[in-house]
C-alpha positions in Angstrom: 15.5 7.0 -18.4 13.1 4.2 -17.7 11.3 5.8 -15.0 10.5 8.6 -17.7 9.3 6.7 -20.2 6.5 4.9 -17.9 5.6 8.6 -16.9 5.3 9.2 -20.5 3.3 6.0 -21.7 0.6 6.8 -19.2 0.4 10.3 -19.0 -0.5 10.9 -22.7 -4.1 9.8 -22.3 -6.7 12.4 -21.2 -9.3 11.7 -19.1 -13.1 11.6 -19.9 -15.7 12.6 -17.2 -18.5 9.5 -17.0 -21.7 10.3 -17.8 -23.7 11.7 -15.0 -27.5 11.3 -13.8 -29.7 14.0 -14.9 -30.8 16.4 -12.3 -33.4 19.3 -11.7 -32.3 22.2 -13.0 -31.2 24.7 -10.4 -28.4 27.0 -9.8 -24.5 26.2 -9.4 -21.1 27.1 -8.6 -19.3 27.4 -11.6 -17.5 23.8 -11.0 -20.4 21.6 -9.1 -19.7 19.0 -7.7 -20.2 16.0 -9.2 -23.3 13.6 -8.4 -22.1 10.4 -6.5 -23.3 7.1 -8.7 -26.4 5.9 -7.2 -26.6 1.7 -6.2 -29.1 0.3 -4.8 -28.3 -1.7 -1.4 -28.3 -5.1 -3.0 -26.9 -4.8 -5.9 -23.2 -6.4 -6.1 -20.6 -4.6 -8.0 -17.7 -6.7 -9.8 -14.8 -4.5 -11.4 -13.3 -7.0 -14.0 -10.0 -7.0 -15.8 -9.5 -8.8 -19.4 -6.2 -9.9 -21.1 -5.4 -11.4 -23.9 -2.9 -14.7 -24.4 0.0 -12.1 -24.5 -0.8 -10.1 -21.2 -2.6 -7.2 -23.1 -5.7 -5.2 -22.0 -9.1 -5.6 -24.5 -10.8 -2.6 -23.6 -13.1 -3.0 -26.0 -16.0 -5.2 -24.7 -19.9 -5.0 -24.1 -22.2 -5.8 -21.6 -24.0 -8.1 -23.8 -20.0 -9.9 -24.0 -19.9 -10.5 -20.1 -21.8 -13.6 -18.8 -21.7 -13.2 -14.3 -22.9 -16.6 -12.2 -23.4 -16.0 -8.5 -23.1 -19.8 -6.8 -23.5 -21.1 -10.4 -26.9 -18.9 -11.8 -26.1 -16.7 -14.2 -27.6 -13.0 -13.5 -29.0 -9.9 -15.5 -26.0 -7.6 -15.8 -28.2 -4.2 -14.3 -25.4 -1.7 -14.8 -22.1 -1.4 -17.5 -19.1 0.9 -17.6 -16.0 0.9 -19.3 -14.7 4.1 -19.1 -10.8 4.1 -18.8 -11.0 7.3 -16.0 -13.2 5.8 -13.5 -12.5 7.6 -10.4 -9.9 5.6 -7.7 -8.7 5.7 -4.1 -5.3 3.7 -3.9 -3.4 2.8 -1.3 0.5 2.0 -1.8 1.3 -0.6 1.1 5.2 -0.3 1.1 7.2 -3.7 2.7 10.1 -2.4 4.3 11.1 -5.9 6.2 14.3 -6.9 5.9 13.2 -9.1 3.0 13.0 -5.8 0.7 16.8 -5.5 1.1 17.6 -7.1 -2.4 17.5 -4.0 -4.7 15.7 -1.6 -2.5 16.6 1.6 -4.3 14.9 -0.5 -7.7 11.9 -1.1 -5.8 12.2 2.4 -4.1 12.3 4.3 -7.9 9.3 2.1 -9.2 7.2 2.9 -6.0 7.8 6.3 -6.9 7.1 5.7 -10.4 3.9 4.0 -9.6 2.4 6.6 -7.2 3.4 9.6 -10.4 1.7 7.9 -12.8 -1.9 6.6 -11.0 -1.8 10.1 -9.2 -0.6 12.2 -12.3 -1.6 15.9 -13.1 -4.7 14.8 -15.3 -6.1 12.3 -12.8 -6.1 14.6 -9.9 -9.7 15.4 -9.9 -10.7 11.3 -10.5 -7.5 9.7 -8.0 -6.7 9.9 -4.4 -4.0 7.8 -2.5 -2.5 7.3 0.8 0.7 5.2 1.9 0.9 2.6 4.3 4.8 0.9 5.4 4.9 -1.8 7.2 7.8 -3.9 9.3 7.0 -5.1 12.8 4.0 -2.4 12.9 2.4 -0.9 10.3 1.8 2.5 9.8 -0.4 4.9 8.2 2.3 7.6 7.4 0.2 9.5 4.3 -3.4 9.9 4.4 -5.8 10.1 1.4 -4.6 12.7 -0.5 -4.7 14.0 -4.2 -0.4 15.4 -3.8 1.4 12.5 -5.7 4.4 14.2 -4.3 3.8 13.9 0.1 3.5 9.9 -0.6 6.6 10.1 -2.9 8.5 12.2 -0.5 7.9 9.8 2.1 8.9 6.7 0.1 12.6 8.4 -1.3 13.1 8.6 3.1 12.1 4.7 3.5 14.6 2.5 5.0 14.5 -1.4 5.0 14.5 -3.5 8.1 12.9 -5.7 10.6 9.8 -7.9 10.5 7.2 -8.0 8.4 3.4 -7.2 9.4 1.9 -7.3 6.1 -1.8 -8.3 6.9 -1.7 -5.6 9.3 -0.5 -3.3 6.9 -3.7 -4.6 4.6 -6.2 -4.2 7.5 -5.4 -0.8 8.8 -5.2 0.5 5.0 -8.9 -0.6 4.4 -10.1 0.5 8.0 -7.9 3.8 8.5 -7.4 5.6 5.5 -9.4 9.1 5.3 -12.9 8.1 3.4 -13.3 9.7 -0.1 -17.3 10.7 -0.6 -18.5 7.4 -2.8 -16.4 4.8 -1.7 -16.3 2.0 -2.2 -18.9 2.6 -5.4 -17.4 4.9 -6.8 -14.2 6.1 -6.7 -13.1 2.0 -6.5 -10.6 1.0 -3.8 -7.3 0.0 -4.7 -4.6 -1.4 -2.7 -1.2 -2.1 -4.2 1.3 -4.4 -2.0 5.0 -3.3 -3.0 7.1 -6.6 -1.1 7.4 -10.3 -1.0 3.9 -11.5 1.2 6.0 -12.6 3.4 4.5 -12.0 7.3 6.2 -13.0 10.6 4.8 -10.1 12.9 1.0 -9.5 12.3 -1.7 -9.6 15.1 -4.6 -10.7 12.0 -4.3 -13.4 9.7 -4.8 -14.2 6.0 -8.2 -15.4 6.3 -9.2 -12.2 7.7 -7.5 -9.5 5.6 -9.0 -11.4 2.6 -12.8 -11.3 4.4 -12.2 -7.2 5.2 -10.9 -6.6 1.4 -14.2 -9.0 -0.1 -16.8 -7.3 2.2 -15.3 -3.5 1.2 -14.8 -4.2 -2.5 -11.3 -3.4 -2.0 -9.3 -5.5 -5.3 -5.4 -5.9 -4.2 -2.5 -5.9 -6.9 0.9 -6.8 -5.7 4.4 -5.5 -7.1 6.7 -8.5 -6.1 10.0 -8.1 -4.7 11.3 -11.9 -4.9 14.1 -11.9 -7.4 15.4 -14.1 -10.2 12.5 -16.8 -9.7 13.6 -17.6 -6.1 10.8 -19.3 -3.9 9.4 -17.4 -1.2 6.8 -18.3 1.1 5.1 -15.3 1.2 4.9 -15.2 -2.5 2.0 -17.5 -2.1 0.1 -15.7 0.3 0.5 -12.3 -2.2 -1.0 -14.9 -5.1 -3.7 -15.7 -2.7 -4.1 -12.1 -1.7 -4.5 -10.7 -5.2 -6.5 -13.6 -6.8 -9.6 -13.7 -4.2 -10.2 -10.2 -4.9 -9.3 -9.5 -8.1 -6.1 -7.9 -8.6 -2.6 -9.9 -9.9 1.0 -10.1 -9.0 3.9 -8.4 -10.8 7.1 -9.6 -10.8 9.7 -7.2 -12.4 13.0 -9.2 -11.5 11.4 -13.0 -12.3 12.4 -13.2 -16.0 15.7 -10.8 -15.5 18.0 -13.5 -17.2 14.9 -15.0 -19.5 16.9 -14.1 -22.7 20.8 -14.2 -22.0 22.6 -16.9 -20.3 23.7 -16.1 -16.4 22.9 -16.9 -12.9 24.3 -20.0 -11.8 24.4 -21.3 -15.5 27.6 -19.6 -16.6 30.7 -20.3 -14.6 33.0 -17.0 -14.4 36.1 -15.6 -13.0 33.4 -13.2 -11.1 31.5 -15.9 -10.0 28.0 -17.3 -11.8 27.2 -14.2 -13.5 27.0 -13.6 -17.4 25.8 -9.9 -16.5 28.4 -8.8 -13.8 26.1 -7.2 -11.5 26.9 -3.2 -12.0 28.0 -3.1 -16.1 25.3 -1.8 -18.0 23.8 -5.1 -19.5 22.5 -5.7 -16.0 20.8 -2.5 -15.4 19.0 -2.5 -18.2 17.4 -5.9 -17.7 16.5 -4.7 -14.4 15.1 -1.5 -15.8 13.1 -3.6 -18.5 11.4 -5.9 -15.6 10.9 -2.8 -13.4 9.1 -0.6 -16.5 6.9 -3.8 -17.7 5.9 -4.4 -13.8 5.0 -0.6 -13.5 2.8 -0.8 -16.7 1.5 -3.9 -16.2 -0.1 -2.9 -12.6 -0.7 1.0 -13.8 -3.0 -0.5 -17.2 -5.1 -2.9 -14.7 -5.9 -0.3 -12.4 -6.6 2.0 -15.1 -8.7 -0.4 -17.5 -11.3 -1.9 -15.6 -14.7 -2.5 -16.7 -17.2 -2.2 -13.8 -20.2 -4.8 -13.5 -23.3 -4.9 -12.0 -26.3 -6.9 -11.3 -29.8 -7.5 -8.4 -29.0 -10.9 -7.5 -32.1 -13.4 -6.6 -32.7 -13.4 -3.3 -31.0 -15.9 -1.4 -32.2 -18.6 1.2 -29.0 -18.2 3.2 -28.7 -14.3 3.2 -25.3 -14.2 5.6 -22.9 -16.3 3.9 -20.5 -16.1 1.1 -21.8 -16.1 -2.3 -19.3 -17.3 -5.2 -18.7 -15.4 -8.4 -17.8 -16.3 -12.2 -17.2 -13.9 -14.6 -16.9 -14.9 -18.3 -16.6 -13.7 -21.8 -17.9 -16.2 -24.1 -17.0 -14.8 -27.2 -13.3 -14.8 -26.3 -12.5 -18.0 -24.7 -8.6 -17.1 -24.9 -8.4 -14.0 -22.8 -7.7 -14.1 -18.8 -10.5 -12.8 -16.8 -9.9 -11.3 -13.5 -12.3 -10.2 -10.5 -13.1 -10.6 -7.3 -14.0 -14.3 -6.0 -17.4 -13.9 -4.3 -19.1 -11.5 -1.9 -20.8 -11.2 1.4 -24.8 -10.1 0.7 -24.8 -7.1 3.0 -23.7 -3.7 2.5 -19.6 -3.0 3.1 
């Protein structure tokens, strides 16, 4: 019942086509193709997300509301779009290490969910995806397509086990996948990470995904599968991950027992459980974490306002310039986006 109600929260909003640059007139098929956007070699482009206190999207905003610093100078916001349809390439990096053991068929139904609802029938013309596992080795085993249901059919045939070669996974999705015509302008790249960060079998390091994913504008969301507010290592590396290039973490099972008392505080005849594990009560906490997580990823991916600006030129042209986005106006909301950028074309 769950998974149908995400579909239906996100599939009742129709899609706009952005405005396009004139052209001369001439004759067309009757469905031309659409003109790719047109950026000029140095210009840096920063998709930004903004929440409010409570974890909701203001979709609302102006340029003239955005205030961007490169290495502490504020610049001269060149281009503005806050269309909710921008056009998207994601790629659904699915963790199936032994670590995803915990409630794999829960993670399996939301991957699944996830992929229906950014790849849904209105968005085919605007969104593209492909699907990456990963254990020991990852694998590209869906390439960029517009079909919602090849990745899906691939995920509901997913088994857990072995190692975990997450960075590799995040490498070979940004250098592998089949190219759509714009990227990384636009459509945007999007990789979502569905596991715990954890890596034990990877031949490149963290350092060096986060590098690839900066220099190809590539913004990385993670759909956590640590449970019940359990430490993991890797749980760090996903923060990491999703922070320095402007996505966030999702954790659908971390405030399970937030409202009832249960896990290891309630002794019981069935051990430390006020929600027995199988009775109803349980499943629909689950369900609740699993539907906010889905929505929560879904709406950032979905509401991003896309920035851009002709930075000053720079004495050092080759190394890593810092970024800051703020809104003034609104110094309560969370502002997400990518942590800096390398000055040369991706």
């Amino acid at each position: 019942m769950w998974g149908i109600l995400v579909s239906s929260l996100w599939l009742a909003a129709a899609l706009a086509q952005p405005p396009q640059p004139a052209a001369p007139a001439k004759p067309s098929p009757e469905k031309p193709e659409a003109a790719p956007i047109q950026v000029q070699v140095n210009e840096v482009v920063v998709p930004v997300s903004v929440t409010d206190e409570k974890g909701r999207f203001v979709s609302d905003l102006d340029a003239g509301d955005f205030r961007v610093l490169e290495d502490g100078r504020e610049q001269k916001i060149a281009y503005f779009n806050r269309e909710r349809n921008q056009p998207v390439v994601v790629g659904f990096l699915l963790d199936l290490s032994n670590g995803s053991r915990m409630h794999w068929d829960k993670f399996q139904e939301s991957a699944s969910e996830l992929v229906f609802n950014l790849l849904a029938s209105e968005r085919e013309d605007r969104y593209s995806g492909f699907l990456v596992t990963f254990t020991h080795e990852a694998e590209l085993v869906v390439n960029t397509t517009k079909d919602p249901e090849k990745i899906v059919e691939k995920i509901r045939k997913a088994k857990p086990g072995g190692g975990s070669a997450l960075y590799d996974a995040i490498y070979l999705a940004i250098t592998q996948h089949k190219l759509v015509r714009g990227e990384p302008i636009e459509p945007r790249r999007v990789l979502v990470v569905i596991g715990d960060g954890n890596d034990n079998a990877s031949k490149h390091t963290l350092d060096q995904v986060i590098e690839i994913a900066q220099r190809d504008l590539v913004t990385i969301y993670g759909l956590s599968t640590v449970a019940f507010g359990f430490y993991r290592e890797g749980d760090e590396n996903m923060v990491r991950l999703t922070q320095e290039t402007g996505g966030r973490v999702a954790y659908p099972l971390e405030d399970v027992y937030s409202n009832v008392s249960g896990y290891m505080s309630t002794p019981s005849d069935e051990g430390n459980y006020a929600i027995q594990v199988g009775t109803g009560g349980y499943a629909a906490a689950l369900a609740t974490g699993m539907f906010n997580a889905i929505a929560t990823v879904v709406g950032d991916i979905t509401t991003q306002y896309i920035l851009r600006y002709v930075p000053a030129k720079s004495d050092t042209p080759k190394r890593f310039h810092t970024l800051k986005v703020e809104v003034p106006s609104l110094p309560n909301v969370y502002v997400r986006y990518r942590k800096g950028y390398y000055p040369y074309a991706p």
